[in-house]
C-alpha positions as CSV (number, residue, x, y, z in Angstrom):
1,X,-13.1,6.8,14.5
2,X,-11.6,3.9,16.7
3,X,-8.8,1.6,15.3
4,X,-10.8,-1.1,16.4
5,X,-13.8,-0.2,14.0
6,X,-10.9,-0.3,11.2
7,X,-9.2,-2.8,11.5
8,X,-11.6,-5.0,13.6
9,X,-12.0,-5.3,17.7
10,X,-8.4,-6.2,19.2
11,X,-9.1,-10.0,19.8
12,X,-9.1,-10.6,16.3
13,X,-5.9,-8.8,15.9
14,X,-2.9,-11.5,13.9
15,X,-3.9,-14.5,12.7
16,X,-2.4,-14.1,9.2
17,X,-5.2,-15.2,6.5
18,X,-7.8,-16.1,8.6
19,X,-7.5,-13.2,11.3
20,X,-8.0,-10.8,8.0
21,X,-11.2,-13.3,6.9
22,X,-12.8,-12.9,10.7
23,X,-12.1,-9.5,10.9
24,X,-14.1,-8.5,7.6
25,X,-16.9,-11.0,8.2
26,X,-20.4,-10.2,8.5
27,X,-20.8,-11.8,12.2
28,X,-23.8,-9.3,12.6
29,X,-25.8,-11.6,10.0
30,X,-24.7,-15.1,11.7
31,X,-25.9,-17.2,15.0
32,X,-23.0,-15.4,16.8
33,X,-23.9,-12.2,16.2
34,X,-21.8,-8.6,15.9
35,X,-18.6,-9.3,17.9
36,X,-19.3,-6.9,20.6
37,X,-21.6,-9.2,21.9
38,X,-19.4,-12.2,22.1
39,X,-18.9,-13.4,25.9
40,X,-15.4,-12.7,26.4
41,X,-14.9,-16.7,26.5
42,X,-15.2,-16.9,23.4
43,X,-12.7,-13.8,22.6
44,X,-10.0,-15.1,24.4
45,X,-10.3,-19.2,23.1
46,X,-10.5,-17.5,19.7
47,X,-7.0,-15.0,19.7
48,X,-5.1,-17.8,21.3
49,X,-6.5,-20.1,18.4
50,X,-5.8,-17.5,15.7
51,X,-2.4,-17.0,16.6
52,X,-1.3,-20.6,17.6
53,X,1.0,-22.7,15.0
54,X,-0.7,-25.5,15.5
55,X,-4.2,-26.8,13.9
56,X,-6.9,-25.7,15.8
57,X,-10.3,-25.2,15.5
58,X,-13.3,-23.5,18.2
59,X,-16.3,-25.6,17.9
60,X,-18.5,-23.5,19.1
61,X,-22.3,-23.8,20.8
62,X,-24.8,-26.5,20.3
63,X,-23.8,-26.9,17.1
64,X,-20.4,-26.7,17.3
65,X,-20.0,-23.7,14.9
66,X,-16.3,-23.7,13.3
67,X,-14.2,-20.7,13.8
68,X,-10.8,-21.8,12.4
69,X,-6.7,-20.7,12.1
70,X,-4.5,-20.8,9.3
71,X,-2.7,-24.2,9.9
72,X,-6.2,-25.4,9.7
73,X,-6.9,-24.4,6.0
74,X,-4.7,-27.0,4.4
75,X,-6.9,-29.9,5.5
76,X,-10.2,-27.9,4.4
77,X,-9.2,-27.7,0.4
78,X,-12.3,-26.6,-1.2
79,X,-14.4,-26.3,2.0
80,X,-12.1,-23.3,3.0
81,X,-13.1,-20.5,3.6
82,X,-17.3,-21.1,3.1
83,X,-16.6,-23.2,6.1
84,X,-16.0,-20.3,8.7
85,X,-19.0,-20.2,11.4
86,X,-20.8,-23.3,9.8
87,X,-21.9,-26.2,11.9
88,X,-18.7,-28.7,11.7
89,X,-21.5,-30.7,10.7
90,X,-22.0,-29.5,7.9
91,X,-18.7,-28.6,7.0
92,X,-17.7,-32.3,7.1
93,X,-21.1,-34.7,6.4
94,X,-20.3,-38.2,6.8
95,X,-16.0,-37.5,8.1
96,X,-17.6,-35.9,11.3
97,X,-19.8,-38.4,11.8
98,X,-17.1,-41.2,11.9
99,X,-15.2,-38.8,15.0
100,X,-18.4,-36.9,16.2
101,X,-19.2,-39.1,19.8
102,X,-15.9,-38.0,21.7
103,X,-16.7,-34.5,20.7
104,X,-19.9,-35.1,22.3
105,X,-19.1,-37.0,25.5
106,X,-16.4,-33.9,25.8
107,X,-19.6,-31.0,25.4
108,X,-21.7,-33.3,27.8
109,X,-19.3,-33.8,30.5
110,X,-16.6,-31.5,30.1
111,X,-14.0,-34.4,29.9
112,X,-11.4,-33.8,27.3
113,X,-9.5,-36.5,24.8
114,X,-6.9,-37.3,22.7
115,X,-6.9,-40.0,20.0
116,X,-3.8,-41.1,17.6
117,X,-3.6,-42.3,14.5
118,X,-7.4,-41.6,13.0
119,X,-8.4,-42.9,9.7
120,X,-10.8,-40.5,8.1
121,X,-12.2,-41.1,4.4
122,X,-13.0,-37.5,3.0
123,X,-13.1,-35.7,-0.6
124,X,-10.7,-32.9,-1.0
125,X,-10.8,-31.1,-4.6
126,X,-13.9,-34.1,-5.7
127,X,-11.4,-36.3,-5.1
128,X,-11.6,-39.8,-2.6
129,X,-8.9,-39.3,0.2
130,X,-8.1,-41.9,3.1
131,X,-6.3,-39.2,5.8
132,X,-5.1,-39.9,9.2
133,X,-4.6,-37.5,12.0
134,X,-3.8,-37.3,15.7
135,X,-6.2,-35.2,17.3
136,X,-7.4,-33.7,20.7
137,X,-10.4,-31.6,22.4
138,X,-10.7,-29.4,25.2
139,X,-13.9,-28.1,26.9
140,X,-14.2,-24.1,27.0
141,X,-16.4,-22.6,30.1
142,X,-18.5,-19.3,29.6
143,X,-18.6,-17.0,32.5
144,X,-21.3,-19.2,34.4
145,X,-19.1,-22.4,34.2
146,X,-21.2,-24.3,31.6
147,X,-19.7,-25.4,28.7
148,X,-20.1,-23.4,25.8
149,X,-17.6,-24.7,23.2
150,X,-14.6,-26.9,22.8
151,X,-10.8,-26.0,21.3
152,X,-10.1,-28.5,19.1
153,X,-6.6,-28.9,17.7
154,X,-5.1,-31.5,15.9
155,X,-2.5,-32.8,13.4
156,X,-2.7,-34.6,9.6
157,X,-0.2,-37.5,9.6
158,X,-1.2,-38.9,6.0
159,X,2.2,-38.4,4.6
160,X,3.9,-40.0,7.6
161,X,1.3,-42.8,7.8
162,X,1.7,-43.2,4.0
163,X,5.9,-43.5,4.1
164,X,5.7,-45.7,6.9
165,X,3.8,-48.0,5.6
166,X,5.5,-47.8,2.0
167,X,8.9,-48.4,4.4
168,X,6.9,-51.4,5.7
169,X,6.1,-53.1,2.4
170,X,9.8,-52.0,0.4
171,X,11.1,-54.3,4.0
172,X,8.9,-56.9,3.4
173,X,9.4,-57.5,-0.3
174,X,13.2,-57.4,0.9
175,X,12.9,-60.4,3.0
176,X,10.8,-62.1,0.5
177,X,13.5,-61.4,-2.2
178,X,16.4,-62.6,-0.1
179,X,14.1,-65.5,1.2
180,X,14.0,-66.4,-2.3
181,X,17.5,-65.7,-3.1
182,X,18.2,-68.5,-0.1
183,X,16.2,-70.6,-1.5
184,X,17.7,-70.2,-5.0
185,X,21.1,-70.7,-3.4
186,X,20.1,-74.2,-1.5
187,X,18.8,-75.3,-4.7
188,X,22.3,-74.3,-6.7
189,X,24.2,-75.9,-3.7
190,X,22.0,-79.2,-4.1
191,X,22.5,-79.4,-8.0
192,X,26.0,-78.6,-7.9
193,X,27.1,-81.0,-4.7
194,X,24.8,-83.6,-7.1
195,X,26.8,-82.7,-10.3
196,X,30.2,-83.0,-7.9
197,X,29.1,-86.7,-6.6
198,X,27.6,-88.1,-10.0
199,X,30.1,-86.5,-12.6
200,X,32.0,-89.4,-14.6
201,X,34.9,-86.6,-14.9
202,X,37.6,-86.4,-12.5
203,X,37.3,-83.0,-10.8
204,X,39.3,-81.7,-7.5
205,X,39.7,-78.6,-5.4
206,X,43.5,-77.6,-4.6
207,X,44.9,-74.3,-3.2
208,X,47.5,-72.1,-4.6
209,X,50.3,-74.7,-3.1
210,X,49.1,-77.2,-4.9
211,X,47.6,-79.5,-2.0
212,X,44.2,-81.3,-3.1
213,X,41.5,-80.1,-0.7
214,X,38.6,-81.8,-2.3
215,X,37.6,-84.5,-5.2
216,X,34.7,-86.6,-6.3
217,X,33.7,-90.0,-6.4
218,X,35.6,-90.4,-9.7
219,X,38.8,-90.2,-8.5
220,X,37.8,-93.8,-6.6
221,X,35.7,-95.2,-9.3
222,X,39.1,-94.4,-12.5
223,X,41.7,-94.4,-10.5
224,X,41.1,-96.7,-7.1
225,X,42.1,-93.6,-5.6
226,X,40.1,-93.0,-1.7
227,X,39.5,-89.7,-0.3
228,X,41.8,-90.1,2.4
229,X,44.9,-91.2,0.2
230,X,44.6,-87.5,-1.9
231,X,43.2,-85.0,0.8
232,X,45.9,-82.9,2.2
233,X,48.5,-84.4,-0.6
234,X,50.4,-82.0,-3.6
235,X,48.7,-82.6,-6.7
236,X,52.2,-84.0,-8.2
237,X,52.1,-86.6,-6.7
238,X,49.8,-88.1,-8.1
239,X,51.6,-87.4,-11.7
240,X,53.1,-90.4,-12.7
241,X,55.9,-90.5,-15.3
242,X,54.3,-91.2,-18.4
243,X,52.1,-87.6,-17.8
244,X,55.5,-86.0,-17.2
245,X,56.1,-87.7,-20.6
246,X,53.4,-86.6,-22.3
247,X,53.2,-83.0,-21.3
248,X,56.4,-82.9,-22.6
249,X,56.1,-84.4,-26.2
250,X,55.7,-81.7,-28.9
251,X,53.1,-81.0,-30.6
């Protein structure tokens, strides 16, 4: 007995998961039949797809049969692995349907695509899911030239999209925040230059020399003092002798 009625013809050889799941699968009993009868196309599209690291798919036929690697089966959840050599239709009702005319125009006139940032609504695990992926499709020729099939590879960027836009909105509440904290400043600026201008108290500004750098409107209104007369001045001298006097009495 032959290795390849073991452990499967050679082109199915690798693969990991889904290279054992192909190898053990009833083809006889599906639209492609026993594997000695695939056109060698379809042989070759499907060992390059099987061991490739990226997400790919053969969509395969009329109806675009799926025949799928391992990086494809995180994106399948539940559908995985009932999914291997059904219609892609089937496999993903209303998600294909949103993607399907590219796939189509590619089958119909052999001209491949590429399309960034898709936003597909699916259920995974009976749950709701809003996914986005980059993905691309290439037309495969059978031994007359027709097109029998297309690779279809592709990429999930959910997460990426997701932190992105979570970046996006953590910036914007930033600016918002500091746009407030501006605000909040002008507004403490305004009340404190209004407290400064309308206080009855004497109140002044000097540096660690003692030379007055700033006072208020009450320093004119007591005292007769203007601004000009006590800007740039030491503070002593504008102590007269009887504060001397009384910063000296005891208490």
């Amino acid at each position: 007995m032959s290795n390849s009625s073991i452990n499967g013809p050679a082109f199915l050889q690798g693969g990991g998961e889904m290279g054992a799941l192909m190898r053990s699968h009833d083809w006889a009993a599906t639209p492609f039949g026993h594997t000695v009868s695939w056109p060698q196309s379809l042989r070759s599209m499907v060992s390059a797809c099987l061991n490739s690291p990226l997400l790919g798919t053969i969509l395969w036929g009329p109806e675009l049969r799926m025949l799928y690697n391992d990086a494809y089966i995180p994106s399948m959840a539940d559908r995985h692995p009932n999914a291997l050599g059904l219609p892609v239709a089937d496999v993903w009702g209303e998600a294909w349907d949103m993607v399907a005319p590219p796939f189509h125009h590619a089958m119909n006139t052999g001209e491949g695509f590429a399309q960034d940032l898709v936003e597909l609504p699916m259920m995974r695990n009976g749950q709701p899911e809003i996914t986005y992926w980059n993905i691309s499709a290439a037309p495969i020729r059978g031994e007359d030239g027709s097109i029998v099939g297309l690779l279809n590879q592709g990429m999930e960027i959910t997460g990426r999209v997701i932190a992105e836009r979570q970046r996006l909105v953590a910036k914007q509440h930033l600016r918002e925040m500091n746009k407030r904290l501006s605000h909040e400043v002008i507004i403490r600026t305004e009340e404190r230059n209004l407290m400064w201008d309308t206080s009855p108290d004497l109140m002044i500004v000097i540096d660690f020399k003692g030379v007055i750098h700033r006072v208020n409107p009450a320093w004119t209104t007591l005292l007769g003092y203007s601004t000009d007369e006590l800007i740039g001045h030491h503070v002593n001298e504008f102590i007269v002798e009887e504060d001397h006097r009384k910063r000296s009495t005891p208490i």
